[in-house]
C-alpha positions in Angstrom: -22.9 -22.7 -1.4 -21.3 -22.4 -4.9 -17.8 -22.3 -4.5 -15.6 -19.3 -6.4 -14.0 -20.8 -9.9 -10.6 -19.4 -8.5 -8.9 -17.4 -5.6 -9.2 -13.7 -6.3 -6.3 -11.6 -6.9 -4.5 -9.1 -4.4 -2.9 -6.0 -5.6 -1.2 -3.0 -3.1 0.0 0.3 -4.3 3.1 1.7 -2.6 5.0 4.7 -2.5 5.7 7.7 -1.0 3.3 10.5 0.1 1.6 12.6 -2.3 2.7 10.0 -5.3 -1.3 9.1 -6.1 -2.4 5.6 -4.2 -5.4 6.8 -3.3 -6.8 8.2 -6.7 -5.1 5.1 -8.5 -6.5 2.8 -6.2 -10.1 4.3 -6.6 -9.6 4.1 -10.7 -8.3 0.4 -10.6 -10.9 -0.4 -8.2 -14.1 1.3 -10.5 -12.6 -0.6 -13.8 -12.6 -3.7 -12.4 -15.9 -3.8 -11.4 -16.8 -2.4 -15.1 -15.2 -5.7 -15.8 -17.6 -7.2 -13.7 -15.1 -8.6 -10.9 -16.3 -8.6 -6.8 -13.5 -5.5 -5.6 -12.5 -4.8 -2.1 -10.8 -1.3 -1.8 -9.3 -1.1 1.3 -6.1 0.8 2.9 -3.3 0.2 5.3 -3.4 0.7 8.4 -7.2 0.3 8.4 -9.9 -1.6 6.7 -11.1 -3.5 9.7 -12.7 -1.6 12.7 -9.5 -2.9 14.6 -7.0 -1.7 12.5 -9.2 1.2 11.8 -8.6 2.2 15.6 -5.1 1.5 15.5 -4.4 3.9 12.2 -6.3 6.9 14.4 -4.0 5.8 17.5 -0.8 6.1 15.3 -1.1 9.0 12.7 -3.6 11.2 14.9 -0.9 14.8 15.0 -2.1 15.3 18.3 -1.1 11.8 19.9 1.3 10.6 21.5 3.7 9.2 19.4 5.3 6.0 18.7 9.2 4.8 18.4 9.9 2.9 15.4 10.0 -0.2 16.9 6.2 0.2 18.6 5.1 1.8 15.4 6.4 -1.6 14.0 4.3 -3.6 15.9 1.2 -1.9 15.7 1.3 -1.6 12.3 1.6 -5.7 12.1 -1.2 -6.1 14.6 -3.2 -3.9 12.2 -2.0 -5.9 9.2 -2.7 -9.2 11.1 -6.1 -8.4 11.4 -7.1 -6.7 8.3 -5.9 -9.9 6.6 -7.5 -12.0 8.4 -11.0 -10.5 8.9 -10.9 -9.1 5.3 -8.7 -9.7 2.4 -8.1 -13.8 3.4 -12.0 -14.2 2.9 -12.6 -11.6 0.1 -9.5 -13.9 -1.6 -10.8 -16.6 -1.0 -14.3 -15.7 -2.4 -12.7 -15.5 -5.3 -12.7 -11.1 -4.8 -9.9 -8.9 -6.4 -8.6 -6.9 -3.3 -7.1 -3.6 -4.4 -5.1 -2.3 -0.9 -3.7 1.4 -0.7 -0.5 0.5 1.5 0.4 -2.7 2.6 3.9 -4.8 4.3 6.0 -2.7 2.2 5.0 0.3 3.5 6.4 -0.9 6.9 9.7 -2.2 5.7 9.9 1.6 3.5 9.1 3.8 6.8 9.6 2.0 9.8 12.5 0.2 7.9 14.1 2.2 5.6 12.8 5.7 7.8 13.1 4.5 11.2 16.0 1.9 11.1 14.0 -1.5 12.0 15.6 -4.1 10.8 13.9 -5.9 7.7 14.2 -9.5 8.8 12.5 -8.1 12.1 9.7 -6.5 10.2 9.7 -9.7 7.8 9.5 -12.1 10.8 6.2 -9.8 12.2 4.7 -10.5 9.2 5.3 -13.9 8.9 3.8 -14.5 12.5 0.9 -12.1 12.5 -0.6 -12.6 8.7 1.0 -15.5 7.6 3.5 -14.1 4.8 0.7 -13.2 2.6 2.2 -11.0 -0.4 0.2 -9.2 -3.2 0.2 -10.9 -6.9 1.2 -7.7 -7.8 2.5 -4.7 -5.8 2.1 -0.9 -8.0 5.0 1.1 -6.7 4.3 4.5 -7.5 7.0 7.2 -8.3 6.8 10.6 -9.2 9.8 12.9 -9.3 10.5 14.7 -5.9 9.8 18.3 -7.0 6.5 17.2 -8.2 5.8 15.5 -5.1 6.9 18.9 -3.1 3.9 20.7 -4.9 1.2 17.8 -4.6 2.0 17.7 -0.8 1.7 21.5 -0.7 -1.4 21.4 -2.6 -2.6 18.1 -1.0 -2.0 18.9 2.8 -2.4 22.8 2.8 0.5 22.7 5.0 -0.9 19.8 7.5 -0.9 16.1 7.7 -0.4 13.6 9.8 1.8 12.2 12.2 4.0 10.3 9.8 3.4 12.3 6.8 4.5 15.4 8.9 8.3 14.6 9.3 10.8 15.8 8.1 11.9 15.3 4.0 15.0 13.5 5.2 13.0 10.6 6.5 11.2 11.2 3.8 13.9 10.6 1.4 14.7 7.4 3.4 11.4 6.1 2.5 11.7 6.7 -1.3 15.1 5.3 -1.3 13.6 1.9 0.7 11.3 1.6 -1.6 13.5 1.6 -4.5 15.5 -1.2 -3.1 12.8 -3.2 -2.6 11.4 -3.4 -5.8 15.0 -3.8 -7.0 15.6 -6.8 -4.5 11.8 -8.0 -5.9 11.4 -7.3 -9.2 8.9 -10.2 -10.1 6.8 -8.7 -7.0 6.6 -5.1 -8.5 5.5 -3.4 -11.2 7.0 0.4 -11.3 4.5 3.1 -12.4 5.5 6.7 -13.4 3.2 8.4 -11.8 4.2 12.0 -13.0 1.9 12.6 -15.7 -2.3 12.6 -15.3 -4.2 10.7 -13.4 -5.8 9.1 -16.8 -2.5 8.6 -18.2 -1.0 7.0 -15.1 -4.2 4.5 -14.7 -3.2 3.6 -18.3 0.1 2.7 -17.6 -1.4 0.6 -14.5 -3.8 -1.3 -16.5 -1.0 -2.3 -19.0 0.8 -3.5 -15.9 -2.1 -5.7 -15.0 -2.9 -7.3 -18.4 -1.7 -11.1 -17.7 -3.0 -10.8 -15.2 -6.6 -9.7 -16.1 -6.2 -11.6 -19.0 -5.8 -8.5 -21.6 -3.5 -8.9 -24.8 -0.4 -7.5 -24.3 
């Protein structure tokens, strides 16, 4: 079997709800295979029929419900399994993985919402996927007010377990966020993700030019 010419490259998109991961991640993921490139779109938790049942077990409105700390765990068995059963080999195929959520989702809402510590969620990380971190991580930010109407528009008044609470922990997770990329700023690149979907894709592709090789 030929082997790939190099490892493929791993890019998440982060940020809070309603701030366009999804419909970024789709856009990134149709240009770079217009480019040509292998993509992987996948999401966290999910993207493995294991973590797939874990994401219904935690954000189904109608479950249980998890403390912070078990919501930590499951999220890094999720993570543990999705890299290993999908993004190591797509990497290592030589693949572009493009991710919607990924560890610093945990360390925004089970950290910075729910009060884990981040050396704790660091440490599950470490154990269960190895440390893997993105080349690039997308944080996307968009103004609060406009978040309030996408939600609204978005949800229709529902979502799901973790979506559902209240803004304060919601704020929390914004605020995490921001002090992660400014603890990491080689590991981030910070989108404004305010104006239209074209625009903000633009801004996103002009983040990625080293490393898609584009003249900056």
């Amino acid at each position: 079997m030929t082997e790939p010419a190099h490892r493929g490259r791993f890019i998440a998109f982060e940020g809070g709800e309603g701030a366009g991961k999804s419909t970024q991640s789709r856009l990134l993921a149709a240009e770079l295979q217009r480019r040509g490139l292998e993509v992987v779109i996948t999401r966290e938790p999910g993207g493995t029929e294991g973590a797939e049942a874990i994401r219904a077990l935690v954000l189904d409105p109608n479950g249980p419900g998890w403390g912070s700390e078990a919501e930590a765990l499951l999220f890094a068995a999720a993570r543990a399994d999705h890299v290993a059963r999908l993004i190591r080999p797509a990497l290592e195929r030589g693949a572009w993985v493009v991710c919607d959520r990924y560890l610093d989702s945990s360390r925004a809402y089970q950290g910075g919402g729910g009060g884990v510590d981040d050396a704790d969620l660091l440490a599950l990380h470490r154990f269960g996927s190895g440390g893997l971190l993105p080349d690039l991580t997308l944080l996307m930010e968009v103004p609060d007010a406009e978040l309030a109407t996408r939600l609204a528009r978005r949800d229709g008044g529902e979502s799901d377990r973790i979506g559902g609470r209240e803004e304060a922990f919601h704020r929390r997770v914004r605020e995490a966020f921001r002090h992660i990329a400014d603890a990491e700023p080689s590991r981030f690149a910070r989108i404004d993700g305010s104006g239209t979907a074209q625009e903000t894709h633009g801004a996103i592709l002009a983040a990625l030019a080293s490393l898609l090789g584009d003249p900056q």
